[in-house]
Structures are given as C-alpha cells and as structure tokens.
MIDRENLO-568432 format. One line per field, with one value per residue (C-alpha): z, y, x; residue number from 1; residue in one letter. Coordinates in steps of 0.02 Angstrom, whole numbers, plus 50000, padded with zeros to 5 digits. Example, Ala and Ser with C-alpha at 12.3 -4.5 7.8 and 13.67 -1.06 7.14 Angstrom:
REM residues 2
zz = [50390 / 50357]
yy = [49775 / 49947]
xx = [50615 / 50684]
num = [1 / 2]
residuo = [A / S]
***
This chain:
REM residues 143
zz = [50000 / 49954 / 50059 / 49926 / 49888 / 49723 / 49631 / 49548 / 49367 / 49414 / 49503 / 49338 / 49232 / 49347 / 49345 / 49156 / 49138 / 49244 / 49139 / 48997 / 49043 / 48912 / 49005 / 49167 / 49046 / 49010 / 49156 / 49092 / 49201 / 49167 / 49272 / 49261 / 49273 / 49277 / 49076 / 49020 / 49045 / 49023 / 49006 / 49061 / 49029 / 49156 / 49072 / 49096 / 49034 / 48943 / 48829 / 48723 / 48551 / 48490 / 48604 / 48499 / 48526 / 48668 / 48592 / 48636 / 48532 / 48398 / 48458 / 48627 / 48571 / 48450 / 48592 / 48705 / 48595 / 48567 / 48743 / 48776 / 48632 / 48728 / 48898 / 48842 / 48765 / 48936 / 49007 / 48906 / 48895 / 49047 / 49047 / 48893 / 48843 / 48802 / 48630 / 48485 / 48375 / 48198 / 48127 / 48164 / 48088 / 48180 / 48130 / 48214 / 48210 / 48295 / 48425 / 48580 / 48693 / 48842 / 49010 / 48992 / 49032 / 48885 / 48894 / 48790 / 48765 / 48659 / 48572 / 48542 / 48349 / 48340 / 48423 / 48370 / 48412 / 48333 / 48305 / 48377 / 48281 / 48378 / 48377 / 48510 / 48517 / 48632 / 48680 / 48818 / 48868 / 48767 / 48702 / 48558 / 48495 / 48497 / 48474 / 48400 / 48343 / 48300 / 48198 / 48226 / 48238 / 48361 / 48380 / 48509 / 48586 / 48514 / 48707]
yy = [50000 / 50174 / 50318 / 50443 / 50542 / 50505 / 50682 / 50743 / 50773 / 50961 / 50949 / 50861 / 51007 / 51134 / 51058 / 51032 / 51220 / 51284 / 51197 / 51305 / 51474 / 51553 / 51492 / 51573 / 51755 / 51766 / 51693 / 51582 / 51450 / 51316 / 51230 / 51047 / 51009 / 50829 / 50804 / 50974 / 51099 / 51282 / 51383 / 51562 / 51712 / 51843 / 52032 / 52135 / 52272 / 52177 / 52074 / 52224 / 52244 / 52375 / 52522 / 52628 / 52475 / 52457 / 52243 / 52092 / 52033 / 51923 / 51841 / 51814 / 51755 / 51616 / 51558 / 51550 / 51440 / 51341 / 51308 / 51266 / 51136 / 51042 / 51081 / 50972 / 50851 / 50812 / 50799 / 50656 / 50587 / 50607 / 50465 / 50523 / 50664 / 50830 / 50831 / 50934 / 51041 / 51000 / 51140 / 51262 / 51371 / 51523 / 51622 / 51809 / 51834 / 51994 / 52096 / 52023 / 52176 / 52232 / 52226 / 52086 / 51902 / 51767 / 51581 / 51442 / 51251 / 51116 / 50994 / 50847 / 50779 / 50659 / 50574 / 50416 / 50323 / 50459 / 50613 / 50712 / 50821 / 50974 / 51125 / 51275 / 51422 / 51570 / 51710 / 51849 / 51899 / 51773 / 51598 / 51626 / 51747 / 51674 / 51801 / 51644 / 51459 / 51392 / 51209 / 51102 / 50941 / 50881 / 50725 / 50618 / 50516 / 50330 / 50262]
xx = [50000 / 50079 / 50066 / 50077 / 49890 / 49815 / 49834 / 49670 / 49627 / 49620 / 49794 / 49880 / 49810 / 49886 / 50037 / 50038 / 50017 / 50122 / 50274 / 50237 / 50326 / 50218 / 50067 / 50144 / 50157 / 49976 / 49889 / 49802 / 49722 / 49590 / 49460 / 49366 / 49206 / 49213 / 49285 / 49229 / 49387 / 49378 / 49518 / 49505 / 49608 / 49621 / 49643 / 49801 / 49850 / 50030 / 49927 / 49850 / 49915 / 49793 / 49801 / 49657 / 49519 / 49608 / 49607 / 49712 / 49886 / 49814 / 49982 / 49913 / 49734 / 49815 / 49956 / 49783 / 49708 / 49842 / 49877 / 49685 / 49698 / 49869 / 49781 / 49633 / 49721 / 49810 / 49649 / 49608 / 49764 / 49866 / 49977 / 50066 / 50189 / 50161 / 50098 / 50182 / 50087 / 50100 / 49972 / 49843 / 49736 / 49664 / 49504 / 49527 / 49332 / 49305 / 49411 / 49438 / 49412 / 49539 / 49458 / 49357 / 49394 / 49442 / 49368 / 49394 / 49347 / 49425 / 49337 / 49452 / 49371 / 49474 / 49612 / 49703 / 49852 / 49981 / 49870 / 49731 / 49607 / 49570 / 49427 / 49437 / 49332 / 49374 / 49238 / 49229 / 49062 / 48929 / 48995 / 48869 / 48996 / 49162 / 49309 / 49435 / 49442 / 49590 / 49572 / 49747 / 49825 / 49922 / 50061 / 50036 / 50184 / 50208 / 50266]
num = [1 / 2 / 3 / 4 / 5 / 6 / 7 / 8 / 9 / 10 / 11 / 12 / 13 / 14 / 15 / 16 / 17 / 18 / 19 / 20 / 21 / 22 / 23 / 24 / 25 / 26 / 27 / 28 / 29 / 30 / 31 / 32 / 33 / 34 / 35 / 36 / 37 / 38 / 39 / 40 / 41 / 42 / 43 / 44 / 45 / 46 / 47 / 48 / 49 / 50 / 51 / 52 / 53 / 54 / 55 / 56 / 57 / 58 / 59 / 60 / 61 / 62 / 63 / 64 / 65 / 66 / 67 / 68 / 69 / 70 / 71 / 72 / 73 / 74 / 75 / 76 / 77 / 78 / 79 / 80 / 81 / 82 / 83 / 84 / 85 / 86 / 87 / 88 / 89 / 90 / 91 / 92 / 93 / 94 / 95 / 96 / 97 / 98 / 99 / 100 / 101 / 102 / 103 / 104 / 105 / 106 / 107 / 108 / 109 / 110 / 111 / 112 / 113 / 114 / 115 / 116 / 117 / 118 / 119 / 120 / 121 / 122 / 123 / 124 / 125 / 126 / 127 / 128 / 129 / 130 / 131 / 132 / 133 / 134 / 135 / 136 / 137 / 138 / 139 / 140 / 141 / 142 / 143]
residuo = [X / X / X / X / X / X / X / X / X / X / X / X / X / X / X / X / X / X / X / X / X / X / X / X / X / X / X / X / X / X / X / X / X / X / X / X / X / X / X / X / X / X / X / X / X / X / X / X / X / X / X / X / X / X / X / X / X / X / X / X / X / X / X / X / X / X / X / X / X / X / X / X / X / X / X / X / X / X / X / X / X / X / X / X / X / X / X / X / X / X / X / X / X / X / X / X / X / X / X / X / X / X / X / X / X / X / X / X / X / X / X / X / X / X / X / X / X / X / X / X / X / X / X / X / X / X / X / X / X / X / X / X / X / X / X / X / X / X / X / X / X / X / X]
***
C-alpha cells in the first residue's frame, strides 16, 4: 500500500500548465468540470496589442488557443507526453476587447494512436459569439 495521495485530474492540469513558461506570461488558468475543461484568461493590461480599441495581441489570442487545445488534450490523455503541434489554423473573428475576461473550450474531433484532431473556440462575454477558433493537429507520443 503506498502512502503517497492520488493527485486529481484538476491537480495534473495545473501542473501541466504551469510547465509552459508562456502559460505562466499570460495567466492563463483552466478549470474541470468533471471532463469538460475551460480555460480562462484573466485581462492585463501587457497582453493588448491594439492600444486605439484598446484589443488583445492576435499573438496572445492564437498562443491562448493553442495552449487550451494541449491543455485538453492532457485531460484526456494524461499518461502520455506533452503533445507537439503540427498545425493550426486560427480564425481572428472579431476583436477580443481589453478589460474583459477570455474563455475557451477544446473539442478533441478526433484522436488516434499518433494524432489528435482538435477545435477550440474562445469568447469573452457570450459563448454565442466566439472572438477565435483555431482548427489544429496535434502528435501524440508513440510510448
């Protein structure tokens, strides 16, 4: 019998993203509920790259995305290694406003044995009108 704690699904996340020094630049943070993760982007003032909207870096909105999309994947597959991004594609939809919070969710399409099919939308103040969505693939470790 081993006397270490069995960490939780929320704990493995947290420690996932706090490996990723960009992760630790922006913010970001993400929160389960049960399967379902949300990742959430607090405002400050370093991540606006349009001073006249004032808006976020397009920069920051696409590495937010991107990190959602590996974040989820080590949800739902936490016994294997970080997982490389082979491409993405980002739709900048509308502005994403400073002074307001960022969200996004990852749908996993499709994940096989080498590669993963991933969909993330990001919106501030009504999911219904999503700021982002980035389409990508991902490789998966073979071990």
């Amino acid at each position: 019998m081993s006397d270490e704690t069995p960490i939780s699904a929320q704990q493995r996340l947290d420690a996932v993203l706090a490996r990723i020094p960009y992760v630790r630049f922006l913010g970001m943070r993400a929160e389960l509920a049960g399967d379902e993760m949300t990742a959430i982007l607090p405002f400050s003032p370093h991540l606006i790259g349009n001073t006249s909207i004032p808006a976020l870096h397009g920069g920051v909105i696409g590495a937010f995305l991107e990190m959602t999309a590996l974040a989820q994947l080590s949800v739902r597959e936490p016994h294997r290694r970080q997982p490389k991004t082979i491409d993405v594609t980002i739709e900048y939809l509308r502005p994403a406003k400073g002074g307001l919070v960022t969200y996004a969710r990852a749908d996993l399409r499709k994940v096989g044995r080498r590669i993963a099919n991933v969909h993330v939308e990001a919106w501030q103040e009504a999911r219904a009108s999503p700021v982002a969505a980035l389409r990508g693939h991902f490789m998966l470790s073979t071990d």
